[in-house]
C-alpha positions as CSV (number, residue, x, y, z in Angstrom):
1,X,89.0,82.9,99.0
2,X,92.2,85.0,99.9
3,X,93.3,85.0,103.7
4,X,92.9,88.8,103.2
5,X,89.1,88.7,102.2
6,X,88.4,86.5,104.9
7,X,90.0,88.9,107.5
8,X,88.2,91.7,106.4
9,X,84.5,89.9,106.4
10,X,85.4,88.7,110.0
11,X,86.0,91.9,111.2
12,X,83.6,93.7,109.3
13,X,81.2,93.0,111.9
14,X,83.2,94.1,115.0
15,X,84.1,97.6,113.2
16,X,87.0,97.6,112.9
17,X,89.6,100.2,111.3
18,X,91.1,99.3,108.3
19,X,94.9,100.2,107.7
20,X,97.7,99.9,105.2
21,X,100.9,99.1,106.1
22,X,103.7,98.4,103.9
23,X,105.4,94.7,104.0
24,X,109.2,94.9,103.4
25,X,110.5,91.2,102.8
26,X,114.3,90.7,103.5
27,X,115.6,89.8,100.5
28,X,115.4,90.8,96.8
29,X,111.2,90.9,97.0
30,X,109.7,94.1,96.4
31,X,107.9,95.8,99.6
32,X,104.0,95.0,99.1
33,X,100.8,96.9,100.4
34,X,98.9,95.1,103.0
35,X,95.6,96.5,104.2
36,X,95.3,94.9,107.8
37,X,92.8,96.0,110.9
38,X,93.8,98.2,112.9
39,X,94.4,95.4,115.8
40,X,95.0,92.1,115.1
41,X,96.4,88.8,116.5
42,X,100.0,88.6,115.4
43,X,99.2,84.9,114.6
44,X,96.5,85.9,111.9
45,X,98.6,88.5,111.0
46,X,101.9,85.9,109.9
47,X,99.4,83.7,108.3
48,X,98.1,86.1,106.2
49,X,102.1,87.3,105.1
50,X,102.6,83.4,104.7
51,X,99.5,82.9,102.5
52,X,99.5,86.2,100.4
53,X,103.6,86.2,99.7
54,X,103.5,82.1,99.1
55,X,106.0,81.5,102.2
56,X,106.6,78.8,105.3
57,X,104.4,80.4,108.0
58,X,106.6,78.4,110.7
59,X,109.7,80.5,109.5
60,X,108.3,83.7,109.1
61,X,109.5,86.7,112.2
62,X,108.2,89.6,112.1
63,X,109.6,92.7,113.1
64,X,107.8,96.1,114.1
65,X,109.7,99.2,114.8
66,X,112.9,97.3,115.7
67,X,110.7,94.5,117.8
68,X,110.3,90.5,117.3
69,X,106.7,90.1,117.2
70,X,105.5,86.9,119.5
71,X,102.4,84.8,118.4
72,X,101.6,84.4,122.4
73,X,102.7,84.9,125.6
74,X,102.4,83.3,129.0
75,X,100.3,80.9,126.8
76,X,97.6,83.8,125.8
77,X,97.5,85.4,122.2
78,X,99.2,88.5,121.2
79,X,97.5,91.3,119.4
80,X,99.6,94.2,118.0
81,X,98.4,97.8,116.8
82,X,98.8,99.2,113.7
83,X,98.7,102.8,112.4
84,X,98.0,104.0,108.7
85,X,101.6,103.7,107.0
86,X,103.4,101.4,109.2
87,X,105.9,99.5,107.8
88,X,106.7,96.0,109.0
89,X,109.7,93.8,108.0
90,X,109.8,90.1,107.4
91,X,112.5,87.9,108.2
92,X,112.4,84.2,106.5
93,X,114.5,82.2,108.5
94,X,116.7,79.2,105.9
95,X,115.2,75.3,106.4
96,X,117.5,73.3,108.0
97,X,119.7,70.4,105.8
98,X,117.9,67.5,105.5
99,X,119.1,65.2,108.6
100,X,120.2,68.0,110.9
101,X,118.6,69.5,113.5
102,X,119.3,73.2,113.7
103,X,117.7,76.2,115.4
104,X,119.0,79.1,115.7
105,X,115.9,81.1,117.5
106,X,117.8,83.1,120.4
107,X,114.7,82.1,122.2
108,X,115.4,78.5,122.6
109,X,118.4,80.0,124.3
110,X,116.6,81.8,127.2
111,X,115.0,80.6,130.3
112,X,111.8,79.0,130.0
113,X,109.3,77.9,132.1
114,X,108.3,74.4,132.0
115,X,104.4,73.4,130.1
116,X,103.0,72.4,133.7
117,X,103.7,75.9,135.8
118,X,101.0,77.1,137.3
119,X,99.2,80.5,135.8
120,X,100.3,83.0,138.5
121,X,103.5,81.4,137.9
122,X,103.5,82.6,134.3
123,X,102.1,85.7,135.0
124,X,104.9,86.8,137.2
125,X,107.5,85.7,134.6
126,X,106.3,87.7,132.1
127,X,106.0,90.9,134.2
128,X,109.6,90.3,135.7
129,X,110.9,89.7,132.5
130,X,108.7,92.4,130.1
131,X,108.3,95.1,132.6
132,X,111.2,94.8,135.0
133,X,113.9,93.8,132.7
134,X,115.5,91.2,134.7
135,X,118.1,89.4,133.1
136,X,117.6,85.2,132.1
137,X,120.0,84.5,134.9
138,X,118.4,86.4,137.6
139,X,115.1,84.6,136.7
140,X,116.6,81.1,136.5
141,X,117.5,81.9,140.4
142,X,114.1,83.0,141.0
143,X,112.3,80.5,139.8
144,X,114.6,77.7,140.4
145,X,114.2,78.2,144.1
146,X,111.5,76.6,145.8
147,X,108.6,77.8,149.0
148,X,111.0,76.9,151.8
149,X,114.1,78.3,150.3
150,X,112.4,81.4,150.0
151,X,111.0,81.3,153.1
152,X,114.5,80.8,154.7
153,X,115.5,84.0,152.9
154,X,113.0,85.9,153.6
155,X,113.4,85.2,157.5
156,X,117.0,86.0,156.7
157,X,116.3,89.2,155.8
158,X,114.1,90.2,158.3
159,X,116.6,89.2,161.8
160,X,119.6,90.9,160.1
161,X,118.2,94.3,161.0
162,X,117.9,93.0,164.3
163,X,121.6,91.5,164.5
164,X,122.8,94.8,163.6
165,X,121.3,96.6,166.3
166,X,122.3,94.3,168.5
167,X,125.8,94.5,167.2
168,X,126.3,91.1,166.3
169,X,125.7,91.3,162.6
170,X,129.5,89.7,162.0
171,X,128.6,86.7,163.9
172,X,125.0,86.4,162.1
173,X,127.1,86.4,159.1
174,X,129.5,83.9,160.2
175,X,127.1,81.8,161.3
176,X,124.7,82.0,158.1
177,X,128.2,80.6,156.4
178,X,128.4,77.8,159.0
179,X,124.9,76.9,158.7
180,X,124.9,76.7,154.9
181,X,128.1,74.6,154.9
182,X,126.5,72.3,157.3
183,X,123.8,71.9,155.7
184,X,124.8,71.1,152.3
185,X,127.5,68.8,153.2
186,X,125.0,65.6,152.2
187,X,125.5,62.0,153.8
188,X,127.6,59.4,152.3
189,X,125.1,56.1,151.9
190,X,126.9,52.6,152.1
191,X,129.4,51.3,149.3
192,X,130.3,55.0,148.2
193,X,133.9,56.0,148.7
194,X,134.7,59.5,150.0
195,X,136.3,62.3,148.3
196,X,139.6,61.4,149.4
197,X,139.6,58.3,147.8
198,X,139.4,60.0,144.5
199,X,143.2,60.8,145.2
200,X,143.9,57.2,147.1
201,X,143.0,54.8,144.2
202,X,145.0,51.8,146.4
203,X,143.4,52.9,149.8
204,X,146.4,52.7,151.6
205,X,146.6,54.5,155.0
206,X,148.8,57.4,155.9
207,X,152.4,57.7,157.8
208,X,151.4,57.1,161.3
209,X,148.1,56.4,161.4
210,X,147.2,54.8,164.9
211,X,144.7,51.8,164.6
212,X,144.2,48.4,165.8
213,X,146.7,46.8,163.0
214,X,148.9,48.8,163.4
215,X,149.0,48.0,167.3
216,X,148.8,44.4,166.6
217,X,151.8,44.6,163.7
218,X,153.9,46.4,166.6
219,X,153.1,43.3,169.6
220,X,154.4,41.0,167.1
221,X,157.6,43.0,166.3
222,X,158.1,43.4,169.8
223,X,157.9,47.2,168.9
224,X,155.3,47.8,171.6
């Protein structure tokens, strides 16, 4: 039975509309009727291209009025609406040469969250990112920060309105400076070297450096 026959008998029962759109295929293929619901999972809807035009449903993107269309998102399913006449272009991305590794989905070159984030987590990525527009940066530094570091930024903002009535909002500056230079300036544990022996490979000590060697090297010398 074709994938379009069983789409219909499925949704047959929920009434739904029936519309035809027209499937443009990038390439020498000749654009191709398609009578889809009205609403329908963008998943169902590549396998159904993939099935009826013979093609690799895993390289298939679809594009709608100038946008990628996305099987899901924030790791629920993504329906899209159709209207009698639309016309929907498919993409079929090449198959990599046997042996390489190649992927050239602009996604894989944005931030992502990791599998294991939370779902609130998720759900304020994808409004930051669909709604407000922020750029992949600014939401790498969102979500790369942790509950205290916010926390500490947050109480930031809230005395510097207070420093600057109190006119001392250079010195809370300065001091924010001094307090984040302190505080990432680490600990070195035993057997590391410091940074200046990165330019001191023979650890030899500088003109007039005062230690107990160099006293004892002077009472010999009868220096002292």
């Amino acid at each position: 039975m074709e994938m379009e026959e069983i789409v219909e008998e499925e949704t047959s029962g929920k009434h739904e509309n029936m519309v035809e759109i027209t499937v443009k295929t990038i390439g020498p293929a000749r654009p191709s009727r398609l009578h889809v619901p009205s609403s329908i999972k963008v998943l169902d809807l590549r396998k159904l291209i993939a099935r009826k035009n013979h093609l690799p449903v895993e390289n298939l993107k679809l594009i709608l009025q100038g946008k990628v269309l996305h099987d899901r998102a924030d790791e629920d399913d993504i329906y899209v609406r159709f209207n009698d006449g639309d016309s929907l272009i498919v993409a079929v991305k090449p198959k990599a040469p046997v042996g390489l590794d190649i992927d050239d989905d602009d996604e894989d070159l944005k931030f992502q969250l990791p599998q294991s984030t939370s779902q609130w987590k998720k759900k304020l990525y994808s409004f930051l990112r669909n709604r407000m527009k922020l750029p992949d940066i600014v939401l790498m530094a969102i979500f790369s920060l942790g509950l205290k570091a916010w926390a500490l930024i947050i109480l930031w903002f809230t005395l510097a309105p207070i420093a600057h009535k109190l006119d001392l909002g250079p010195l809370y500056i300065l001091g924010t400076g001094f307090c984040l230079i302190f505080l990432n300036l680490g600990r070195r544990q035993p057997g590391d070297v410091s940074a200046y022996s990165i330019f001191n490979e023979d650890f030899r000590e500088l003109p007039g450096t005062l230690n107990a060697d160099a006293i004892d090297r002077d009472i010999r010398t009868g220096q002292f």
